[in-house]
C-alpha positions, 0 to 999 in steps of 0.5 A: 501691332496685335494680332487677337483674331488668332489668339496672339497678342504678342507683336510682329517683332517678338514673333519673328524672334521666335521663328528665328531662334527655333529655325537656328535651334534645328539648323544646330541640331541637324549639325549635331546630328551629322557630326554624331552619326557621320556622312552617309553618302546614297547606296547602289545595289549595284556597281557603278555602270562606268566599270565594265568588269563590275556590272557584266549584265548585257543590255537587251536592247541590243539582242533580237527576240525569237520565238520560245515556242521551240523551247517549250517541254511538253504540250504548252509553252506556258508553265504549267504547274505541277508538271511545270513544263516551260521553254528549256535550252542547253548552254555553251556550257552545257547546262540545262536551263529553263523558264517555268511555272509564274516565271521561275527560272534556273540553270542545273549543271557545273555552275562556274563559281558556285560551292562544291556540291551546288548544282542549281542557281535560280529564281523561283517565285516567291524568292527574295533573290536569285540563289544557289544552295540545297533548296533549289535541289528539292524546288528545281522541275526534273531536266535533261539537256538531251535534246534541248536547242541553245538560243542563238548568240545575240539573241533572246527568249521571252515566257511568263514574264523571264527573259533568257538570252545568250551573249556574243562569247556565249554567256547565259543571262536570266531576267525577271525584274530585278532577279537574274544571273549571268554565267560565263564559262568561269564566273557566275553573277548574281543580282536580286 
């Protein structure tokens, strides 16, 4: 049979061929190339859900939302750039953390597990994670636990798009997207 309209004037059978040696020619070479290159089995960002120790980032589902207004430092709860004044709460830990302008948010105090001499872990927008070094020193808003309220166990604050929450044993957990942090009284978590 010819095929002329397409400009082929081979026959059905030779062409077959040709469809078969190509698709044997990349079932070879996509062999070739996992022998040369090796498994590489998907990567997580995070651990495995099934290992409690290894993702200790509670569920928010779980917690009640209350009201952030309360929180708020200065005349609004919104965070207000440059004087950034936001929703700020104390820890069970006794550190100073807080939600400010377009969302950012941190912690300032003895973080557990952090080099000597950090002070501060946070996200500030336009970060690429969460961190704790001597840049967050000089980008932080000037805080001060005196005053500031805990957010309840089992509960949970909302502000320019972060959530604070505190967990039943009085860990600190922040939020925003893929960003956050969880404290406990010996171990910090980062993500993000």
């Amino acid at each position: 049979m010819m095929i002329s309209a397409l400009g082929w004037h081979g026959d059905l059978q030779g062409l077959r061929r040709r469809v078969g040696r190509i698709g044997a020619g990349l079932a070879i070479v996509s062999v070739v190339a996992s022998v040369l290159t090796g498994f590489v089995a998907p990567a997580h960002a995070e651990p495995a859900s099934g290992d409690p120790a290894a993702a200790p980032y509670p569920e928010l589902r779980y917690f009640t939302e209350i009201d952030a207004a309360p929180y708020a430092v200065g005349d609004t709860p919104a965070a207000d750039f440059p004087d950034q004044p936001g929703v700020w709460f104390v820890t069970a830990q006794g550190l100073s953390c807080g939600i400010w302008f377009r969302g950012s948010f941190g912690c300032t105090g003895a973080i557990p597990g952090a080099p000597a001499g950090i002070t501060r872990i946070g996200w500030i927008t336009g970060d690429t994670r969460v961190h704790y070094d001597w840049t967050l020193a000089i980008r932080f808003p000037p805080t001060s636990s005196q005053g500031l309220m805990t957010i309840p166990a089992l509960t949970y604050i909302t502000s320019e798009g972060t959530t604070c929450a505190t967990t039943l044993d009085g860990s600190t957990y922040c939020e925003r997207g893929p960003f956050r942090f969880m404290i406990t009284s010996t171990h910090t978590w980062l993500n993000g």
